[in-house]
N, C-alpha and C positions, 0 to 999 in steps of 0.2 A: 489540618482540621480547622486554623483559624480560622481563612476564608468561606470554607465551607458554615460552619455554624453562625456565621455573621452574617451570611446571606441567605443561607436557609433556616435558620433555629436550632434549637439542640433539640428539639425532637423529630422534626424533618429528616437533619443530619442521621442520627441515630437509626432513624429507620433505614434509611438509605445504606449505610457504611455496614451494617449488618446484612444485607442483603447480597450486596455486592458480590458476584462470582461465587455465591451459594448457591447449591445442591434444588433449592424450589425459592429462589431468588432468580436478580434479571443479570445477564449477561452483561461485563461491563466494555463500553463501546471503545474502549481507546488503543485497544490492540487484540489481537487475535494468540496472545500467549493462551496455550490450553491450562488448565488447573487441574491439580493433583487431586489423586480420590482422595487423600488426606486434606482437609482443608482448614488453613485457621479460623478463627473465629472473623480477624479483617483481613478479608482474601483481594487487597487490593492494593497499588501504588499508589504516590503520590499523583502521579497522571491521571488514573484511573477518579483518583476521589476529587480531581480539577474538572476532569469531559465530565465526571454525575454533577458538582455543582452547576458546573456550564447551564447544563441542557434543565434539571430539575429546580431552578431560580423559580420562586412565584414571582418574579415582577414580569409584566406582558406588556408589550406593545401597544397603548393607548387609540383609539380612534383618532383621534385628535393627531397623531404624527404625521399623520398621513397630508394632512392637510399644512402641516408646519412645514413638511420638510419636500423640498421638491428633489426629483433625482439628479438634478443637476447641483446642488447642496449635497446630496449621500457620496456621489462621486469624490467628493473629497475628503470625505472617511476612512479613518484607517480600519482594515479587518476587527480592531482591536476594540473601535468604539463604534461599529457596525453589532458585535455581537452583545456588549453591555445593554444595549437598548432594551432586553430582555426575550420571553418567547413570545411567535407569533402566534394572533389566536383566532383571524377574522381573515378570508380572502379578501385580497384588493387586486385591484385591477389596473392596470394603467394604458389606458385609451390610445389609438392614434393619435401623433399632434400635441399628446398631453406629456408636461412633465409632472405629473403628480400619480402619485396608487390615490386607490380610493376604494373603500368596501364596498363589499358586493355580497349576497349570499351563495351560499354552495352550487342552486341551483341554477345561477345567472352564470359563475364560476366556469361548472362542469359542460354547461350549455356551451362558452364560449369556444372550450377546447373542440366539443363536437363538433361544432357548427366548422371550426376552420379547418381539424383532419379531415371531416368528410369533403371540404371544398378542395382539396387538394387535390394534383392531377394524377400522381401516383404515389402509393405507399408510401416511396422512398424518396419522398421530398419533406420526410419528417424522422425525427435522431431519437431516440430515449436509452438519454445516459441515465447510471446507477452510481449510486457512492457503497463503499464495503458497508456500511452501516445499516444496510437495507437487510433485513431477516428474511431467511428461508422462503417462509411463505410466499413474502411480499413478493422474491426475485421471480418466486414460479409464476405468479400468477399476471408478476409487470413480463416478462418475456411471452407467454402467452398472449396476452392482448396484444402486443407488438406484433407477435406472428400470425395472428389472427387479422390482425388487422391489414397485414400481408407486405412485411419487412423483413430485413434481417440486421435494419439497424440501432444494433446494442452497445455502443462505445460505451466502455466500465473505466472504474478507476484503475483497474488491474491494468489496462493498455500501457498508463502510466510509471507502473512500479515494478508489479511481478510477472507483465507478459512475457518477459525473457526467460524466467525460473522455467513456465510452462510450456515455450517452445522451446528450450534444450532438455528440457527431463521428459516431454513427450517424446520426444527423436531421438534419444537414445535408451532410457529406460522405462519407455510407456506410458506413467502417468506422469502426469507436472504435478505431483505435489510430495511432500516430506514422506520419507520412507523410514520414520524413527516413533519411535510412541514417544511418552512425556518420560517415562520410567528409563529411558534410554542413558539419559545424561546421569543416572546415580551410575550403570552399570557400564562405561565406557572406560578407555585409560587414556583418550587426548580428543579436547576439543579443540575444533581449528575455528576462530569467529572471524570474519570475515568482511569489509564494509559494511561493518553498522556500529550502532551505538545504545547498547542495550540500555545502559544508565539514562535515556534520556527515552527514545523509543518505543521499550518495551520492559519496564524497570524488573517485572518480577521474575524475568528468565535470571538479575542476579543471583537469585536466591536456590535455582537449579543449579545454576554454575560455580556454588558455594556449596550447595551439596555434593557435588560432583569434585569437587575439590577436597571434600572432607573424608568422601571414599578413596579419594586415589587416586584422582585423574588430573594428568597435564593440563593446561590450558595456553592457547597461543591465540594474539592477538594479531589482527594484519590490517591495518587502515592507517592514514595517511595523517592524522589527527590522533594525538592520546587521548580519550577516554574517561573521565576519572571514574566510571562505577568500575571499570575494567583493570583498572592498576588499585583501585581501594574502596572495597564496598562494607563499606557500615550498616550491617541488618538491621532494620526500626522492629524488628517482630523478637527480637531475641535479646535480652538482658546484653550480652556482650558485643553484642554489635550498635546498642548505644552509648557502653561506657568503655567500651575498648579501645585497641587503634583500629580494626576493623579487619577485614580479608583480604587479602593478594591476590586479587582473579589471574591475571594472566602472568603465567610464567615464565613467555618469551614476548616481547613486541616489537614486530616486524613493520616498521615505519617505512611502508613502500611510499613510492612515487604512483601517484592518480594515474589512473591506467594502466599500472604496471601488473595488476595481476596474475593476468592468463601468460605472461612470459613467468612468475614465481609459479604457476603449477607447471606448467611444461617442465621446469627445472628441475622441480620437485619429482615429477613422474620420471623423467631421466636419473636421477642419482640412484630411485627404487629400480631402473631396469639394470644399472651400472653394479648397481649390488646384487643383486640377481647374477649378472653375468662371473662375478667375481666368487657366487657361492653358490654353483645351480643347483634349482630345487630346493631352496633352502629360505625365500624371501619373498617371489609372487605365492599365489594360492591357484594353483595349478589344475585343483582339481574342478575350484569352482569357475574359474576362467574356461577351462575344457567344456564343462557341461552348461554354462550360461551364459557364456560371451562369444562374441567376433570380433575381428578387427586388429584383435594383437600384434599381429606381423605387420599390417603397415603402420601401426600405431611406435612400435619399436626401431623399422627401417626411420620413418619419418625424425623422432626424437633423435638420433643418431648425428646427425647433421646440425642440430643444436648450438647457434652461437651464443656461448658463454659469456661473452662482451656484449652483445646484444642486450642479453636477460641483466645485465648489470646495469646497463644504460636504462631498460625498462623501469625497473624496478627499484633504482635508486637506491640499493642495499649492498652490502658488501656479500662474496660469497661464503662467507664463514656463518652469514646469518641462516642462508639457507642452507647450509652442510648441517648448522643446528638444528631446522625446523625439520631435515630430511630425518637427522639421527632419530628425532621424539618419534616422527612418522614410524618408520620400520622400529622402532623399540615397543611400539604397540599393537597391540593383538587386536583391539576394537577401536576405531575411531569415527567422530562425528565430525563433518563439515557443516557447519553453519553460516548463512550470509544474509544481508538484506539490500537496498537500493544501492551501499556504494559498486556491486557487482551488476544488478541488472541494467543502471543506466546509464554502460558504458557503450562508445560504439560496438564493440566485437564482445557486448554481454552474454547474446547465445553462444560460442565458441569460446567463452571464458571459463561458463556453468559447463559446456561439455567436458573442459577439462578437469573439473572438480570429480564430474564423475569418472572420467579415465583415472581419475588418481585414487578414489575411493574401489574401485573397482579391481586394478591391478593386487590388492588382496584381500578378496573378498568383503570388503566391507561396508556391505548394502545386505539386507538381508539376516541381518543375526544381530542380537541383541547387544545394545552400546554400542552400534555400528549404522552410518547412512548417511543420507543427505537431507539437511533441515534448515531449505528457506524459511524465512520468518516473516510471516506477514505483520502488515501496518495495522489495517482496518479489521474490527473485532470479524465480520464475513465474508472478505473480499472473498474469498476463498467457497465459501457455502454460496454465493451469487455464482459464481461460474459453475460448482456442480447442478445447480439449478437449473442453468442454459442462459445466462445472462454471458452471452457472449455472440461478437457476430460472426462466427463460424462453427457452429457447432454442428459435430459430425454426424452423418448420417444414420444414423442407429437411436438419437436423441428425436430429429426429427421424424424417424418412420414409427418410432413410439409415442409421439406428440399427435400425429395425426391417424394412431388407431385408439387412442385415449379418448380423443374426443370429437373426431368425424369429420377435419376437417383436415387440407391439402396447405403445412405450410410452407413456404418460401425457401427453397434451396439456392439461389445465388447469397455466395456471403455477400453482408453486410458494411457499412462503415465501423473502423475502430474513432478510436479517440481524434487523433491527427489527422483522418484522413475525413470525419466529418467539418473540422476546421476548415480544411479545403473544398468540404460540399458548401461550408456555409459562407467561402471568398466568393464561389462558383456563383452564390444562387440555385444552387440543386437543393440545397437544404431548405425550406422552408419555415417549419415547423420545430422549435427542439424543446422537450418536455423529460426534465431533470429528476428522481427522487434521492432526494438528500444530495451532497458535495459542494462545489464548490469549483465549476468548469474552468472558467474564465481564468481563476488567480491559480489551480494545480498546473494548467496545461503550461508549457512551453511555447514562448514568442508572445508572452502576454498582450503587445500593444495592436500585433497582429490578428490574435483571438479576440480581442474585446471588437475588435471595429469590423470582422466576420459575423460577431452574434451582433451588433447594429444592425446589420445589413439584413440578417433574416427578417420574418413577418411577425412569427409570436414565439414569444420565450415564454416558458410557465415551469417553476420550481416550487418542488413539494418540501418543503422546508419546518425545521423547529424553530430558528433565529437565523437573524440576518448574515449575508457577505457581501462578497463585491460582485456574486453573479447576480442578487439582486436589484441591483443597480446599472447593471448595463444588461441592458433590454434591447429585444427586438421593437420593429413597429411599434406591436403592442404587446403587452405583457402579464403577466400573473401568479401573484404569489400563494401557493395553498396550504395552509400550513395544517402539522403533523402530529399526530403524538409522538413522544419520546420514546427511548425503550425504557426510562421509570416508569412511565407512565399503565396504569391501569385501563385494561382496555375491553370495554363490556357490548356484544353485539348480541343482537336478538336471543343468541339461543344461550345467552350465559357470559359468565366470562371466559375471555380467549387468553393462549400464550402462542409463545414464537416459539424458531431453533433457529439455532446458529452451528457452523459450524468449525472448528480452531482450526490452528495451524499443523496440526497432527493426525486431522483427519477424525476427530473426535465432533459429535452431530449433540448437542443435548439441547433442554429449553430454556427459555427465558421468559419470568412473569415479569411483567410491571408493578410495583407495589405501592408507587401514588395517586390518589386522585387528579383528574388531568388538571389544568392551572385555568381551562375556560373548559364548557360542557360544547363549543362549536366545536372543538378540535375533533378532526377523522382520521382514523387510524389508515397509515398507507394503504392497507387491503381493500379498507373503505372506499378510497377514489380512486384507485386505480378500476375495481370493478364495477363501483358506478361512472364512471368513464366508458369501458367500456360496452357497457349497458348502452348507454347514449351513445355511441359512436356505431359500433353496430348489430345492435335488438338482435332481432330474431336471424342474420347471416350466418351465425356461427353456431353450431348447437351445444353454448358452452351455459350451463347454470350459473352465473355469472352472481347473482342474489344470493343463492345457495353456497358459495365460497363467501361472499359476507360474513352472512347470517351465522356460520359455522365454518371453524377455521380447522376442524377436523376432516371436513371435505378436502378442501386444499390439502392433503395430508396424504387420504388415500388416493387421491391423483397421482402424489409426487412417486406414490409406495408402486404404482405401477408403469413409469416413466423412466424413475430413476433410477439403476443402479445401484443397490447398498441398500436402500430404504424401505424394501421390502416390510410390512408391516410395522409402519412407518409410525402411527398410532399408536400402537403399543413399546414399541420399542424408547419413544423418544419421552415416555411417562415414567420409564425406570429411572432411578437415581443415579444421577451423571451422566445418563442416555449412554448411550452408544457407539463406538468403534467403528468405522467404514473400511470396507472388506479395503488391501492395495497388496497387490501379486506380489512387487517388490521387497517389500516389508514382512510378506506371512509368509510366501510361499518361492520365493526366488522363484516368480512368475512376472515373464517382462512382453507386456501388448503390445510389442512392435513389428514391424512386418514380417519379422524374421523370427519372432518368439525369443530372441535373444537380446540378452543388452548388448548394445551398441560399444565398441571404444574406435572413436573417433579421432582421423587427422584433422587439424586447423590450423590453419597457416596465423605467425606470429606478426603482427601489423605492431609497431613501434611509434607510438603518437613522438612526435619532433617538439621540444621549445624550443623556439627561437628564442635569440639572443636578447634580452631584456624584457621576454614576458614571461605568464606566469600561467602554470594550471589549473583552473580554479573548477571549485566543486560545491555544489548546493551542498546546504545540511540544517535541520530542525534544531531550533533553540529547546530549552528544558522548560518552559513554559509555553509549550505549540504541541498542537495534535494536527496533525497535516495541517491543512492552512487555516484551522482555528489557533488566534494567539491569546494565551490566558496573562501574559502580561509583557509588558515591554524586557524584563531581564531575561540573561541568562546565565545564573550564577555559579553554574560548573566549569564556564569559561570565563566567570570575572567582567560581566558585560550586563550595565543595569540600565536602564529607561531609555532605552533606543535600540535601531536592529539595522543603521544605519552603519556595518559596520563590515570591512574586508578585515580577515585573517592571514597576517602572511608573516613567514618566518624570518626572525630577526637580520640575518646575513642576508637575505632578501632586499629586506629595507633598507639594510646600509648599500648593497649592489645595486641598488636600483635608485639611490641618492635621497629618497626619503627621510620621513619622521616617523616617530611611533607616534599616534593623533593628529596626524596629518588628513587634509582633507583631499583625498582625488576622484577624480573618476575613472571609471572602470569600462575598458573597450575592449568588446569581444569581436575576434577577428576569425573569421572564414572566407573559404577558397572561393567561393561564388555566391558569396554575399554580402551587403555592406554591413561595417559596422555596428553594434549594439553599444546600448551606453546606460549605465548606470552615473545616476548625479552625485559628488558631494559626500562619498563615503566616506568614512574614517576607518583610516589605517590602524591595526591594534598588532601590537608586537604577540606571535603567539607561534610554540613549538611544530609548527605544522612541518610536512617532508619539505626538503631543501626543494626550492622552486614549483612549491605549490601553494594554493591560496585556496580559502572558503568565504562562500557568503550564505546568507538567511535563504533559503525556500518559504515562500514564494517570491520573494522580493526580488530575486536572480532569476527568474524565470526570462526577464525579458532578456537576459545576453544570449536565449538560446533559439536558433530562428526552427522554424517547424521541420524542417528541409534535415537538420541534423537529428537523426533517431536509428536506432540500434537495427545492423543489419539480421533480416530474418525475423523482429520481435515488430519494428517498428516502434519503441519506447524513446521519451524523449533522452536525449546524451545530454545529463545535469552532472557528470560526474569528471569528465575530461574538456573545459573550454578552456580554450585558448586567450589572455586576456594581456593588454596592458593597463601599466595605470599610469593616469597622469595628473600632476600636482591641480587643483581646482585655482582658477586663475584670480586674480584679484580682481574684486567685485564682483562674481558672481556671484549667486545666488543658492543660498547651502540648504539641503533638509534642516529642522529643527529638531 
């Protein structure tokens, strides 16, 4: 609360931190944890009340910067003091030839964009990426003008993170997303968590998995890194979890080796079939395998063959660790699996998640309560963007309801994802790339690669609250439009409007804004996106494109006849805590796959190699970062304060590898067909990571990762298994400060 009241006031504050993830308050943007119908009075983390000061600061971007600072000057900005500058509240433009923005009004703005999509030679020589941040509405109606306009290229942030979750839980058990409501985790008896870091991520799932804990249920940790919310969480909402010693979240911690995952569920699934054979009938779930699976017979021959020395070598653990995490498994009758990016971005992510469900599956446990599968999203709607159709491949049934909605024939070739507009924009096939909200450039993978791709297009134009680094590396020419907040109040013709969002559980409800905006220019995304497309093309399309403006209740009963779930979409989403979206798996052990059945899938076991004197190294979010927003230079759950200029690696490492702890090196990421990447000038930090694995900062490690290395079948970038050495920084060069 310090920061917050010192930059906002205590009555700003006050409004704000009461509103927060309330019932007819705004949704808070920093993760997509759902919120209980029970709610406190402050229904938020510490993250959560860092992204609301973020974004609800009254200090704004002066006219005058514009003219101080050239982009050649921002370029050497850190993230950190790119977003203190404050919110943006005026478009600016910055010219061919020019290195300077410069204001401009809305109308010269929105002109600009028209003027250059329509000179374009075909649709698809223009990108419109999405950040999760982006609301319901906005996704419906930015994916419409995109297909209207007659594309299919929607690179999201999800390409980045969760598109792996989505292609192995479409392919085996129909939808890609969490088959668990929030109520799940009281009524379970073992949580399995899985590559993430709830304490820093998504802080108030602690306080699920303290309830969960208080009922009765196991909990098992499995990442490569300890944790501290996850070995000791001290609750700030409860007398005893500020004066106590606090809660033991996880009950076993299974300190794998990076990448070693999908060889510990193979394992795992083997010991449940091993015990099954030793007690038949007595350990799968027989009945519901018969009536709603396939695949078991080669799923059992395949496991058979299983080396044991293998899965040890993978997984960097002994096998007593896993005969434990088997014993917890089969001693329970309901269990959740939960994971987030240390799972999806690895190479063999989609066959790692299939095994999650092979293992949930072999006894029933999908489908019934305190039992499923529950990825965890980053972004408060990455998840509600893609139900929307913010995706470039969405299936046939979205688009033949998209063009009897509103009269018009869109675009059936998929689209570019995230990575593979990077390579439209090396190409020169890209032209045009027009952003609302993120952060392209510094999320993507092969950072130096991506920045000198978006050089090369013609016009970059982001819809932005505050600055980053994609502001600054610009096409040709460029443009900044900025946005309201989701605090932010947002009043159009016919009244005041609200948003939805929708969580990580498949929960849809709304979000008000409850501040006045911080300049009266600011346009609510809905705003330019449909006066864009107004201007780009009037009368082609027979979309009421004013009409979704002026009332964001239209946009609503659009979605209610397009969408899936949202049937009476208006009234549902005005109930308190809105609504539940239908999912087979979850209500009815109903699986949308081609076969009407869940899938249990073979995948062959791929064993990443270290070679001798390097190391595995894995991106990960410091505790003052929300994706590649950084709210300050520390990170004090690992011991790490005014700098992010920092490699993680375990002490016997160090001494193996002839090091110091505070040593300065750099850091070479090495691949089979391609050269070299380099990180300058790190410092070494002595810290408990798995024997022969290493971490650094996202996004600052992006560049060890070239575009070419991404998850087979997802296409996500691989931040989670790089190959790296380090080498001492030589004398007299040249160190970050």
């Amino acid at each position: 609360m310090e920061p917050a009241i010192a930059q906002l006031g205590l009555t700003r504050t006050a409004k704000l931190m009461t509103s927060i993830n309330q019932k007819d308050g705004f949704d808070c943007m920093s993760c997509a944890w759902p919120d209980p119908d029970d709610r406190k009075a402050l229904e938020f983390c510490e993250n959560g009340a860092r992204a609301v000061t973020w974004e609800a600061t009254p200090v704004t971007v002066p006219s005058s910067f514009w003219s101080e600072h050239s982009l050649t000057d921002l370029l050497d900005k850190s993230e950190y003091w790119l977003g203190m500058q404050g919110r943006l509240v005026e478009p600016v433009y910055k010219a061919a030839g020019s290195d300077h923005y410069e204001p401009v009004s809305w109308e010269r703005a929105i002109g600009i964009v028209a003027d250059r999509l329509k000179g374009l030679a075909s649709p698809d020589e223009a990108a419109f990426y999405t950040s999760g941040r982006t609301a319901n509405e906005t996704a419906f109606v930015y994916q419409l003008f995109a297909r209207a306009f007659g594309t299919n290229n929607l690179p999201d942030c999800s390409n980045m993170c969760h598109e792996s979750t989505g292609t192995a839980l479409g392919e085996t058990i129909g939808i890609g997303k969490s088959t668990i409501a929030y109520d799940d985790f009281e009524r379970t008896d073992l949580i399995i968590i899985m590559g993430q870091n709830p304490g820093t991520n998504h802080p108030r799932m602690l306080t699920a998995l303290e309830d969960a804990k208080r009922s009765g249920a196991s909990i098992v940790a499995v990442n490569p890194l300890p944790e501290a919310g996850l070995l000791r969480y001290k609750n700030p909402q409860r007398v005893r979890g500020l004066l106590g010693k606090g809660t033991t979240i996880a009950d076993q911690f299974v300190q794998i080796r990076s990448g070693g995952d999908m060889a510990l569920l193979q394992a795992l699934s083997k010991r449940v079939l091993d015990a099954e054979d030793a007690n038949p009938g007595t350990v799968l779930d027989h009945d519901f395998l018969d009536r709603h699976t396939q695949g078991l017979d080669d799923f059992r021959a395949h496991l058979a063959d299983l080396d044991e020395d293998a899965v040890l070598a993978a997984t960097g653990i002994a096998a007593s660790e896993i005969d434990e995490l088997a014993e917890r498994y089969l001693a329970a009758d309901r269990v959740i699996i939960t994971w987030a990016m240390g799972l999806t971005q690895q190479k063999k992510a989609v066959d790692t998640l299939k095994e999650i469900i092979n293992l949930l599956l072999l006894r029933g446990n999908i489908g019934k309560p305190g039992a499923g599968a529950s990825p965890i999203r980053g972004h408060s709607n990455v998840q509600g963007d893609r139900t929307m159709g913010i995706w470039e491949q969405m299936p046939e049934p979205f688009l033949d309801a998209i063009e009897a909605e509103f009269g018009f024939a869109p675009p059936r070739e998929h689209g570019m994802d995230s990575l593979k507009t990077v390579a439209g924009l090396q190409r020169g096939d890209v032209k045009v790339f027009f952003a609302v909200g993120g952060n392209f450039v510094a999320a993507i993978s092969d950072t130096e690669a991506a920045e000198a791709a978006m050089r090369g297009t013609e016009l970059t134009v982001q819809v932005s609250t505050k600055l980053n680094r994609s502001h600054v590396v610009t096409g040709t020419e460029a443009l900044i439009m900025p946005t309201l907040g989701r605090t932010d109040f947002d009043l159009q013709a016919s009244g005041p409007q609200f948003l939805s969002v929708e969580d990580t559980v498949c929960a849809v409800h709304a979000t008000h804004g409850s501040l006045p905006p911080v300049d009266p220019r600011l346009l609510s995304e809905v705003s330019i996106i449909t006066r864009l497309a107004t201007a780009v093309l009037g009368d082609s399309v027979p979309v009421d494109w004013a009409g979704m403006e002026r009332d964001y209740d239209v946009i609503r009963d659009h979605i209610s006849r397009v969408v899936p779930g949202f049937e009476n979409f208006n009234a549902q989403v005005r109930r308190k805590g809105g609504f539940v979206l239908p999912n087979g798996p979850r209500d009815s052990r109903t699986f949308a796959t081609a076969t009407g059945r869940a899938m249990i899938t073979v995948n062959h076991l791929e064993h990443l190699e270290r070679p001798a004197g390097r190391l595995i190294l894995q991106t990960l979010r410091s505790h003052d970062q929300f994706n590649t927003t950084i709210y300050s230079l520390n990170d004090r759950y690992r011991g790490i304060h005014n700098g992010r200029d920092v490699v993680f690696v375990n002490p016997q490492d160090i001494a193996e590898l002839g090091l110091e702890d505070g040593q300065r090196v750099d850091i070479f990421s090495e691949w089979p067909d391609e050269p070299d990447r380099v990180l300058r000038g790190y410092r070494v930090v002595s810290y408990p990571t798995a024997k022969g694995c290493a971490a650094a900062y996202f996004p600052e490690a992006n560049v060890l990762i070239p575009l070419a290395s991404a998850a087979d079948g997802s296409n996500t970038p691989v931040s989670k298994a790089v190959v790296v050495r380090l080498e001492p920084v030589s004398a007299g060069s040249t160190v970050p400060v």
